[in-house]
PDB file with SEQRES, HELIX, SHEET and CRYST1 records, atoms N, CA, C and O in Angstrom:
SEQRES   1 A   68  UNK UNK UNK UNK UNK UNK UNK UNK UNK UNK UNK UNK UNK          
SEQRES   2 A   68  UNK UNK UNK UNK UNK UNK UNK UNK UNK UNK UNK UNK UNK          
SEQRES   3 A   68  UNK UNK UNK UNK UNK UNK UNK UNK UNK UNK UNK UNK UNK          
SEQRES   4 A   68  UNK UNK UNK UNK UNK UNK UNK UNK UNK UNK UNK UNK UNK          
SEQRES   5 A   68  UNK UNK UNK UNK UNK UNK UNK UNK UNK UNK UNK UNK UNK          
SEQRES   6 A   68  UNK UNK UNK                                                  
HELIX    1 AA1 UNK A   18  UNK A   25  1                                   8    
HELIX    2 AA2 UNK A   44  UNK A   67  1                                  24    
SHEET    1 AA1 3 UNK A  10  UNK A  12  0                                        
SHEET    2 AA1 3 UNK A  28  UNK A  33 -1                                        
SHEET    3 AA1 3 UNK A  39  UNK A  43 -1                                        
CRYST1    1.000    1.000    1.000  90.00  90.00  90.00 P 1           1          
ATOM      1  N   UNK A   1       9.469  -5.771  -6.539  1.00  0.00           N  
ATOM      2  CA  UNK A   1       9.288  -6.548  -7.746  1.00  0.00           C  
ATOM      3  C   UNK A   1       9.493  -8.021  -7.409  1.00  0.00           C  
ATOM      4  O   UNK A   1      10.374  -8.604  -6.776  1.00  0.00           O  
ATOM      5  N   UNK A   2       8.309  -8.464  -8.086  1.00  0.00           N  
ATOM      6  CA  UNK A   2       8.687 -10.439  -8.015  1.00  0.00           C  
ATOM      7  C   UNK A   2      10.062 -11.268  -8.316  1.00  0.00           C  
ATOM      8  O   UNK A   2      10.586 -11.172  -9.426  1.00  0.00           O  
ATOM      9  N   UNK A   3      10.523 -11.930  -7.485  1.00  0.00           N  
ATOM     10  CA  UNK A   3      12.033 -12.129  -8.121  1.00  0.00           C  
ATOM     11  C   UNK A   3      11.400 -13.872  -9.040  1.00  0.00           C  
ATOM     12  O   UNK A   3      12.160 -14.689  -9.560  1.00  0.00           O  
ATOM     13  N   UNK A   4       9.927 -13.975  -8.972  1.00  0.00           N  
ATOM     14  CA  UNK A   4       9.896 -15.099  -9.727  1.00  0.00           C  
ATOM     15  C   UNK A   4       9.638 -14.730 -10.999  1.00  0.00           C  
ATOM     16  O   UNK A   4      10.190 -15.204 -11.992  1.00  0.00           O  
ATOM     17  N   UNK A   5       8.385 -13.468 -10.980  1.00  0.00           N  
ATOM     18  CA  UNK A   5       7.908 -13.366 -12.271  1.00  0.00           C  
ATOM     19  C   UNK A   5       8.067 -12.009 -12.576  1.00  0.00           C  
ATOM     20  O   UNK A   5       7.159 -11.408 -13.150  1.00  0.00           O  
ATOM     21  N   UNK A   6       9.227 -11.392 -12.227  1.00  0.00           N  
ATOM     22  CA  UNK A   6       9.088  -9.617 -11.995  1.00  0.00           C  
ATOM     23  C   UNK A   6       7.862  -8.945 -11.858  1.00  0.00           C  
ATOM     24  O   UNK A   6       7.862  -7.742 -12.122  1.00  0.00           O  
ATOM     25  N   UNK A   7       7.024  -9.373 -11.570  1.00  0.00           N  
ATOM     26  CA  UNK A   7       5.874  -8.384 -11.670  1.00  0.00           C  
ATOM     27  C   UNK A   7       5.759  -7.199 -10.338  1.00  0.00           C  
ATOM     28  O   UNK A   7       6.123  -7.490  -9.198  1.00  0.00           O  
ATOM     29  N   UNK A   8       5.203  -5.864 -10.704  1.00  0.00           N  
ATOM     30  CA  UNK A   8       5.345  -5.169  -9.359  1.00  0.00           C  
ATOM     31  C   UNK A   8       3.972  -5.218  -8.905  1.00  0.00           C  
ATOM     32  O   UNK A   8       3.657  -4.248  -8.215  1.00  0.00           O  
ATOM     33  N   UNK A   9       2.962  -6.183  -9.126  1.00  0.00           N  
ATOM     34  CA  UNK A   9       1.640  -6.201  -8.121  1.00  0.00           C  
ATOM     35  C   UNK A   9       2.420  -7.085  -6.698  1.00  0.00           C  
ATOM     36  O   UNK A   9       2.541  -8.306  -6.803  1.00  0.00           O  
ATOM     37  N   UNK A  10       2.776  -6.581  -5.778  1.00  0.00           N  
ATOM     38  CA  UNK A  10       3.588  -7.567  -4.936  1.00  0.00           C  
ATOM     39  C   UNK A  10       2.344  -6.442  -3.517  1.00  0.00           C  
ATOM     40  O   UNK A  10       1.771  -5.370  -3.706  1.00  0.00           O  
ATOM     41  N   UNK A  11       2.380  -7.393  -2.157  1.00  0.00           N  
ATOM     42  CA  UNK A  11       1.883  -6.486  -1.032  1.00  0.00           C  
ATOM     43  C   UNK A  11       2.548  -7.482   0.342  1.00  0.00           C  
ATOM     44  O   UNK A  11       2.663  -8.705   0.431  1.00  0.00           O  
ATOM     45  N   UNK A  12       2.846  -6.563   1.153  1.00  0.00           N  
ATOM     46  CA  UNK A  12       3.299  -7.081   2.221  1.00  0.00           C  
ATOM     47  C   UNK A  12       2.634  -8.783   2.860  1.00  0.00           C  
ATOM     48  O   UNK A  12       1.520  -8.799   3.384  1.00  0.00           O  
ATOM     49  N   UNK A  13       3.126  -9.569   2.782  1.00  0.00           N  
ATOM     50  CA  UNK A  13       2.609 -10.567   3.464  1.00  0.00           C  
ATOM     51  C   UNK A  13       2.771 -10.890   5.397  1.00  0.00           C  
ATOM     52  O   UNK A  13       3.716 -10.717   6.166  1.00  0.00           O  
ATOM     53  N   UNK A  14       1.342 -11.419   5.609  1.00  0.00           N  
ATOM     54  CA  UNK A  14       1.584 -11.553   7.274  1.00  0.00           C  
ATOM     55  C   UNK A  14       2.635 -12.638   8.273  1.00  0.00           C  
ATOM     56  O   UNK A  14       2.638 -13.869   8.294  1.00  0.00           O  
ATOM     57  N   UNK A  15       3.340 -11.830   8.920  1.00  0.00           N  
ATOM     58  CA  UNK A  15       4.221 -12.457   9.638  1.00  0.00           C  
ATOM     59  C   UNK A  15       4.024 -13.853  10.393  1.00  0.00           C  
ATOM     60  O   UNK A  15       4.000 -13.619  11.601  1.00  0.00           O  
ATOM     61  N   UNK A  16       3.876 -15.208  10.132  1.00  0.00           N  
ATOM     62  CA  UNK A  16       3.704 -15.918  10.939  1.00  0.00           C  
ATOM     63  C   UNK A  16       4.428 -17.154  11.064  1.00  0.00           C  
ATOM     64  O   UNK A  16       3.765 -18.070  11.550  1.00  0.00           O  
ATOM     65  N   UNK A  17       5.529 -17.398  10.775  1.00  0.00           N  
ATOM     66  CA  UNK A  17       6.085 -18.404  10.797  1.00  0.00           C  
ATOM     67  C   UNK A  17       7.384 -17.827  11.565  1.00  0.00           C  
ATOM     68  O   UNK A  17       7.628 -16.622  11.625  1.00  0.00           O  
ATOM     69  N   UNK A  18       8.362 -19.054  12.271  1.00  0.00           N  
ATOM     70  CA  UNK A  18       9.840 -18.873  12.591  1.00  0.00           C  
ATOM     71  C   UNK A  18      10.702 -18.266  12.130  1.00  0.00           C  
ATOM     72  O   UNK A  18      11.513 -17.636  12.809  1.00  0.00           O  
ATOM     73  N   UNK A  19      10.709 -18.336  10.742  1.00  0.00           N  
ATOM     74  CA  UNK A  19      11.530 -17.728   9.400  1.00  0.00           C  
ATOM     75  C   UNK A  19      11.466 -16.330   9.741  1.00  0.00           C  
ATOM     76  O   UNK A  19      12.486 -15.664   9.918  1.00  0.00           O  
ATOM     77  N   UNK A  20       9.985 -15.739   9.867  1.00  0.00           N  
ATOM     78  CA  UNK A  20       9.912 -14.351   9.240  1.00  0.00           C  
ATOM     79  C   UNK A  20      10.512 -13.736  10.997  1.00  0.00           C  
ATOM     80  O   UNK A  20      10.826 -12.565  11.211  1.00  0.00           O  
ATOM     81  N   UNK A  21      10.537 -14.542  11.761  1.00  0.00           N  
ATOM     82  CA  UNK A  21      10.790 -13.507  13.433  1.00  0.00           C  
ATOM     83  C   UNK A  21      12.537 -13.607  12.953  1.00  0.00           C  
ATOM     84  O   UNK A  21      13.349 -12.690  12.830  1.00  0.00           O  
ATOM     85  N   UNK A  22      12.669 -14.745  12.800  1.00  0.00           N  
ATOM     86  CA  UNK A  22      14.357 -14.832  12.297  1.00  0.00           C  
ATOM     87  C   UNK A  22      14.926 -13.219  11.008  1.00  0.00           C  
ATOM     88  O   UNK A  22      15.585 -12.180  10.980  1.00  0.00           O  
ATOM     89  N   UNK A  23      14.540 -13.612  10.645  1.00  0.00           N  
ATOM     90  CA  UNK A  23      14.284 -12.595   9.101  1.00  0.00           C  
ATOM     91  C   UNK A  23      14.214 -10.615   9.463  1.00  0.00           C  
ATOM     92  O   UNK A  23      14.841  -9.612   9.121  1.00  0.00           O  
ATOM     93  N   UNK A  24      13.159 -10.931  10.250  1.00  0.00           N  
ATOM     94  CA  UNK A  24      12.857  -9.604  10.919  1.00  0.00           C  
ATOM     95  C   UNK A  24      14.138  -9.307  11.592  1.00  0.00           C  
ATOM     96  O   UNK A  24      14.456  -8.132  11.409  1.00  0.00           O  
ATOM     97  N   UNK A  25      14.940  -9.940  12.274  1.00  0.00           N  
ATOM     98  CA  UNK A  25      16.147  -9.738  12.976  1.00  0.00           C  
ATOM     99  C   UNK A  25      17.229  -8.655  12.313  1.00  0.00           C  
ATOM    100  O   UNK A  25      17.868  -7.697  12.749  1.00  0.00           O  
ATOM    101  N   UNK A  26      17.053  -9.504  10.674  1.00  0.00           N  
ATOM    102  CA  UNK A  26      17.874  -8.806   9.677  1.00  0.00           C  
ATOM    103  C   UNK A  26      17.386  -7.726   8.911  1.00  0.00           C  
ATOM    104  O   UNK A  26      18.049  -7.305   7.963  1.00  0.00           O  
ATOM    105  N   UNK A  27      15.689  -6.954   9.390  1.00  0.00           N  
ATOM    106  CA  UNK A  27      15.681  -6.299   9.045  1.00  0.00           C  
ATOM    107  C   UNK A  27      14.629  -6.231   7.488  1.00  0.00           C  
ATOM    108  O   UNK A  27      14.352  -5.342   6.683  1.00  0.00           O  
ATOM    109  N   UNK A  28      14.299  -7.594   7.630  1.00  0.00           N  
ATOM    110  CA  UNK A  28      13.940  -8.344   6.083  1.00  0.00           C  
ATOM    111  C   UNK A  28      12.030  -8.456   6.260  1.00  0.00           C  
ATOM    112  O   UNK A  28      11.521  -8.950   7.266  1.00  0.00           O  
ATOM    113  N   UNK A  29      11.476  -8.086   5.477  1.00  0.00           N  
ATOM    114  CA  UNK A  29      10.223  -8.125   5.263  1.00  0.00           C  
ATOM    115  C   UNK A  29       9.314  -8.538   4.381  1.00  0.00           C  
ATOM    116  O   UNK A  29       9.227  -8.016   3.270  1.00  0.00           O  
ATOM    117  N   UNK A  30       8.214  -9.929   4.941  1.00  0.00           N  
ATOM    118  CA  UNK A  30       8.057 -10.607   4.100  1.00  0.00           C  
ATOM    119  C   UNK A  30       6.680 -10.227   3.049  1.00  0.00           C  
ATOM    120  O   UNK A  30       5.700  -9.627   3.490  1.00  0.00           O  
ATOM    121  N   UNK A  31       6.770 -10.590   1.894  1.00  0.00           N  
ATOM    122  CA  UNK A  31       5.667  -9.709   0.718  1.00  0.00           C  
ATOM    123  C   UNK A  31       5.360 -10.919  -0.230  1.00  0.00           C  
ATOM    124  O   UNK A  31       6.006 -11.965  -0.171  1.00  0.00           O  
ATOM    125  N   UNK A  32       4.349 -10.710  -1.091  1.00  0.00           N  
ATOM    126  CA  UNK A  32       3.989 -12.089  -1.574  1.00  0.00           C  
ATOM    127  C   UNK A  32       3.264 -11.312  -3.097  1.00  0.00           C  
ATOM    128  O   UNK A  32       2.544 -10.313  -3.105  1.00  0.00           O  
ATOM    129  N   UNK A  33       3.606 -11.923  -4.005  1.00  0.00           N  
ATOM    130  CA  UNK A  33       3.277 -11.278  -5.339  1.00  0.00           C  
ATOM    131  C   UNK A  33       1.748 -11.719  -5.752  1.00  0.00           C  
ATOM    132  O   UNK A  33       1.165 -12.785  -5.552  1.00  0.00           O  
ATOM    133  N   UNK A  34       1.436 -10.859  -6.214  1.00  0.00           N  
ATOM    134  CA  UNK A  34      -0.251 -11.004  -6.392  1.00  0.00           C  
ATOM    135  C   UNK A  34      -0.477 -11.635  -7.846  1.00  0.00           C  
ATOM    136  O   UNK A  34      -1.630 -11.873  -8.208  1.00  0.00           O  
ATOM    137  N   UNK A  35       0.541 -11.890  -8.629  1.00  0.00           N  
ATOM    138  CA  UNK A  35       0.212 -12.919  -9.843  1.00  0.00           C  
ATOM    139  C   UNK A  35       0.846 -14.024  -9.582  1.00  0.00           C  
ATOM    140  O   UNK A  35       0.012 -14.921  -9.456  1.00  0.00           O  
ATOM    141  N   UNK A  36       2.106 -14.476  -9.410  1.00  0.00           N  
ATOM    142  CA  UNK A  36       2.019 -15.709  -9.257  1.00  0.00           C  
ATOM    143  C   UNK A  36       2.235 -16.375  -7.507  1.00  0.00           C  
ATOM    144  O   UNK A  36       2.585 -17.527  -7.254  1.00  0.00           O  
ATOM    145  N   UNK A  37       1.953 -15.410  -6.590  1.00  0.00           N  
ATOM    146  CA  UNK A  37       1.874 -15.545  -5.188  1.00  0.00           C  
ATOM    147  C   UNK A  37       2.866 -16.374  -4.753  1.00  0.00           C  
ATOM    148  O   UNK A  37       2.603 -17.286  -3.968  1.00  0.00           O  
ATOM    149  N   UNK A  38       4.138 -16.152  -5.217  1.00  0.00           N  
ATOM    150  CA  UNK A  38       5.661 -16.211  -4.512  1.00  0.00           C  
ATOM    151  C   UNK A  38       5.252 -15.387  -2.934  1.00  0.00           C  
ATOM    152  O   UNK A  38       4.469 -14.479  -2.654  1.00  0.00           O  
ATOM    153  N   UNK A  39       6.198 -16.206  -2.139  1.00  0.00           N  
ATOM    154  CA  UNK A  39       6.434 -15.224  -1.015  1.00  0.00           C  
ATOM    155  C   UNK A  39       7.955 -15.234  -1.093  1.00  0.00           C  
ATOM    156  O   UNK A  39       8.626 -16.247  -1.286  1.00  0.00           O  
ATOM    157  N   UNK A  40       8.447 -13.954  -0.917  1.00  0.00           N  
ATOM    158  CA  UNK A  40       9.949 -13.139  -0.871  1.00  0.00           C  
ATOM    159  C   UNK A  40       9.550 -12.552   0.183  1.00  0.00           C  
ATOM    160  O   UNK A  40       8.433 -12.361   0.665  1.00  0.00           O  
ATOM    161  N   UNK A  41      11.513 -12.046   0.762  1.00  0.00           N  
ATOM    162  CA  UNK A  41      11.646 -10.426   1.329  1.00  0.00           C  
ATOM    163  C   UNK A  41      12.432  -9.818   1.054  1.00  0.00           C  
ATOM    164  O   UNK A  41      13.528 -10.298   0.763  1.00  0.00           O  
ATOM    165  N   UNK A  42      12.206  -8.632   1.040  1.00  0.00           N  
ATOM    166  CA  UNK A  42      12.677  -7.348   0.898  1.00  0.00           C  
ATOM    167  C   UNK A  42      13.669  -7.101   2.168  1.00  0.00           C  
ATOM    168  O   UNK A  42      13.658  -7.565   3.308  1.00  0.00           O  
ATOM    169  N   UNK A  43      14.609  -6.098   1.448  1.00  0.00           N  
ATOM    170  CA  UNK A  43      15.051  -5.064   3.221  1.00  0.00           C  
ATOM    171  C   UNK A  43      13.809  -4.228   3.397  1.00  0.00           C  
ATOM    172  O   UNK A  43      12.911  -3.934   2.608  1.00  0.00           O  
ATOM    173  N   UNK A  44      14.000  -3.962   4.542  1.00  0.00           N  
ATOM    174  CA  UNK A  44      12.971  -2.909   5.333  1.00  0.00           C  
ATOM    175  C   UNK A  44      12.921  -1.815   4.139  1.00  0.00           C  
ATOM    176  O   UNK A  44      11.906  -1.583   3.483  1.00  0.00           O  
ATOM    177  N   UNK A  45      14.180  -1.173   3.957  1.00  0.00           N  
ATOM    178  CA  UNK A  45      14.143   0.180   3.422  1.00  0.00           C  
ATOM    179  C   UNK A  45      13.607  -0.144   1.958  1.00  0.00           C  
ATOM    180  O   UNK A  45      12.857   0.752   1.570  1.00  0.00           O  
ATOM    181  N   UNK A  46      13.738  -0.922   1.261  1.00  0.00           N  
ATOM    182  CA  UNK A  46      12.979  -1.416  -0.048  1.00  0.00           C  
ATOM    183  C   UNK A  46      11.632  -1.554   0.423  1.00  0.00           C  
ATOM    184  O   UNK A  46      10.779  -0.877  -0.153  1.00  0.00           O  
ATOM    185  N   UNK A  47      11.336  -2.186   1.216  1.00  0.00           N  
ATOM    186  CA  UNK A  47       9.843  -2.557   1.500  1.00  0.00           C  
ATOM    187  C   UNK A  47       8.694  -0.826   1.609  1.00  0.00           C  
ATOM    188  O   UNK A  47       7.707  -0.413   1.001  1.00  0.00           O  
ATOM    189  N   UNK A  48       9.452  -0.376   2.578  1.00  0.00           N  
ATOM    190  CA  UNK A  48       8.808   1.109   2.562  1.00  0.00           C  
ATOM    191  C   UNK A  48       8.743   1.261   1.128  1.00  0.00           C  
ATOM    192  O   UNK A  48       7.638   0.998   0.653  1.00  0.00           O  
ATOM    193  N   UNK A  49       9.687   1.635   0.271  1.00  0.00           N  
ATOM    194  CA  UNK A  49       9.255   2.251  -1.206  1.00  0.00           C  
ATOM    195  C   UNK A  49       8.329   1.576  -1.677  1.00  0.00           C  
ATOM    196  O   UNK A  49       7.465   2.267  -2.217  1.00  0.00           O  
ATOM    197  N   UNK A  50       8.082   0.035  -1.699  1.00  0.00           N  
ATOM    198  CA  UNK A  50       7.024  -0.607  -2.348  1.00  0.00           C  
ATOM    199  C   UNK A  50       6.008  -0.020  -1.882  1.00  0.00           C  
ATOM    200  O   UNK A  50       5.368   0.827  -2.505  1.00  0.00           O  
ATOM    201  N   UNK A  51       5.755  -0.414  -0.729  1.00  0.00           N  
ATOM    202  CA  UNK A  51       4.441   0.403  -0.329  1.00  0.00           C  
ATOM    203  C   UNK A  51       4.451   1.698  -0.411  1.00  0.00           C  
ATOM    204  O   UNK A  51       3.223   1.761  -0.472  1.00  0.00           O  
ATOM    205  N   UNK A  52       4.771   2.796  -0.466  1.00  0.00           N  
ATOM    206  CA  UNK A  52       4.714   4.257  -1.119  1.00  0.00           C  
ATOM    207  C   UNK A  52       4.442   3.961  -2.525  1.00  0.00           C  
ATOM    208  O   UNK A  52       3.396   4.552  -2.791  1.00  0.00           O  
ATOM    209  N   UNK A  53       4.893   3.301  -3.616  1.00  0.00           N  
ATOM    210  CA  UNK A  53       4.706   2.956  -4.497  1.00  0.00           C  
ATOM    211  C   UNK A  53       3.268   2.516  -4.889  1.00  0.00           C  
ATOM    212  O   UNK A  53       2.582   3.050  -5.761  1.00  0.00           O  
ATOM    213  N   UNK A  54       2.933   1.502  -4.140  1.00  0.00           N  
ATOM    214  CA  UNK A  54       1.423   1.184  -4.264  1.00  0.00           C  
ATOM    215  C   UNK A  54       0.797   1.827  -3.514  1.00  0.00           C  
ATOM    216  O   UNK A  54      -0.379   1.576  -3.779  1.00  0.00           O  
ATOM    217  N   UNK A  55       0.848   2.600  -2.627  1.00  0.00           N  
ATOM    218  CA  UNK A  55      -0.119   3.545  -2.319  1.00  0.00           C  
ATOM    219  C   UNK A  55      -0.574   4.901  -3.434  1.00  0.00           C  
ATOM    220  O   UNK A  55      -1.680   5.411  -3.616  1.00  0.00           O  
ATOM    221  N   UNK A  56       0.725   5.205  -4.041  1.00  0.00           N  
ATOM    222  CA  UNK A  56       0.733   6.067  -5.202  1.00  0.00           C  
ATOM    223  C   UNK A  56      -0.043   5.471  -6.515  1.00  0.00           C  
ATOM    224  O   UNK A  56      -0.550   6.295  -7.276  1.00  0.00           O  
ATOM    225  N   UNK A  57      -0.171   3.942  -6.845  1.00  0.00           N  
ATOM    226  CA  UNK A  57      -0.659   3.248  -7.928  1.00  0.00           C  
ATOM    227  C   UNK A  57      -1.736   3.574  -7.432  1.00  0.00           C  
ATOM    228  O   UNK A  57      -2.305   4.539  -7.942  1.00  0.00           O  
ATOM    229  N   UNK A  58      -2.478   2.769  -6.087  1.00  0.00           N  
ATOM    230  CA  UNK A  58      -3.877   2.781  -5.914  1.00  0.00           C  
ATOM    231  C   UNK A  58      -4.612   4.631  -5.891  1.00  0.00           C  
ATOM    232  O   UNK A  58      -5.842   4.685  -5.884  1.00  0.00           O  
ATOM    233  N   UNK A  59      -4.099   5.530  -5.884  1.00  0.00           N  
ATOM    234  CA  UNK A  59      -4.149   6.934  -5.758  1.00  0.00           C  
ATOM    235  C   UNK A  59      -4.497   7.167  -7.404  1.00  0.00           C  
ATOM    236  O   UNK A  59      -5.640   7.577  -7.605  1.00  0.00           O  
ATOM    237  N   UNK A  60      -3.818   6.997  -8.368  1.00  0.00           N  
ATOM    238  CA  UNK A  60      -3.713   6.936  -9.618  1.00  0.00           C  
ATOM    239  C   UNK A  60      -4.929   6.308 -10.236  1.00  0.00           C  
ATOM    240  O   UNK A  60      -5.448   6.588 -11.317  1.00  0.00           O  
ATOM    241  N   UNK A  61      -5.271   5.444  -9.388  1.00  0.00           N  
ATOM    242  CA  UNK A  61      -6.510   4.547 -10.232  1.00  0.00           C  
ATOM    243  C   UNK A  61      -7.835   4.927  -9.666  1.00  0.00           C  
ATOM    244  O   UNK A  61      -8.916   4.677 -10.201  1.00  0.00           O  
ATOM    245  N   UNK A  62      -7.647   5.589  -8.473  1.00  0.00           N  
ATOM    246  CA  UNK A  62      -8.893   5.936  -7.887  1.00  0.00           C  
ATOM    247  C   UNK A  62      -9.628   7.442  -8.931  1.00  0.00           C  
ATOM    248  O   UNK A  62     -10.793   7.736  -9.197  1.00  0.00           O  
ATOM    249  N   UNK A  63      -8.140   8.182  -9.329  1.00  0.00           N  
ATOM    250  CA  UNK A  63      -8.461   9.533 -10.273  1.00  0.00           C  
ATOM    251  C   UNK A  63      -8.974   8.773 -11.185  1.00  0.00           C  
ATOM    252  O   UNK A  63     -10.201   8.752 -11.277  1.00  0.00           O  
ATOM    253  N   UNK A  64      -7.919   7.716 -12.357  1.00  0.00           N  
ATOM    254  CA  UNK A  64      -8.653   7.849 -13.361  1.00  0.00           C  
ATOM    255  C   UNK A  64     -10.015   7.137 -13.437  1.00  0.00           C  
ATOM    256  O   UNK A  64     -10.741   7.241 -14.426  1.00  0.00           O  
ATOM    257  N   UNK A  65     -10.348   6.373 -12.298  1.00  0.00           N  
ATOM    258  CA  UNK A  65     -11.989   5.950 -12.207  1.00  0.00           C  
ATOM    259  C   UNK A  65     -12.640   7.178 -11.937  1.00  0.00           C  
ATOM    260  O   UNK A  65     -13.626   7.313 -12.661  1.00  0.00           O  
ATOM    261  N   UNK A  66     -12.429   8.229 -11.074  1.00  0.00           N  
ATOM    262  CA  UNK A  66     -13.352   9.337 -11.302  1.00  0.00           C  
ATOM    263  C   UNK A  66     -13.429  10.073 -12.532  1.00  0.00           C  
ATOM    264  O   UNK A  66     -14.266  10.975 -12.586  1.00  0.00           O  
ATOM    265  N   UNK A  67     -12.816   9.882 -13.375  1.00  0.00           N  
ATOM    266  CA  UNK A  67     -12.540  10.729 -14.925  1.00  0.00           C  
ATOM    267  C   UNK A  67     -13.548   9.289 -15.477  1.00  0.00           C  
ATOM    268  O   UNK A  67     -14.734   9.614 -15.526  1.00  0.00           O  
ATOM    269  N   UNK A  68     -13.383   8.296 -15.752  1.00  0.00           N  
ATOM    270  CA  UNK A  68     -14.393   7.588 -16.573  1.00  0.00           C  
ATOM    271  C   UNK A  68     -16.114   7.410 -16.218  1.00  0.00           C  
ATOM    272  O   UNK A  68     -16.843   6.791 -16.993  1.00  0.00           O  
TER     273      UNK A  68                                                      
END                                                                             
């Protein structure tokens, strides 16, 4: 979840700065919200659920587009 705008459209963002190799050290993973495109991180073990999470959303939307 966005810690700017809570929203849960959030997806892993790509590693490329000093910060995130530092960050990674602790285990921390960086993600970037798809409405107001904050970049945060997560712990690792939070980060996995997000993504299980949105893999389960995008799963959900693929059914109910085959039902409409």
């Amino acid at each position: 979840m966005c810690p700017r705008c809570q929203s849960a459209d959030v997806s892993r963002s790509h590693s490329h700065k000093l910060r995130d190799l530092f960050m990674a050290l602790f285990r921390m993973r960086p993600f970037r919200c798809r409405q107001c495109q904050t970049r945060f991180y997560l712990p690792a073990a939070r980060a996995s659920q997000v993504e299980r999470e949105r893999a389960w959303m995008r799963e959900a939307e693929r059914h109910r587009d085959r039902r409409s």
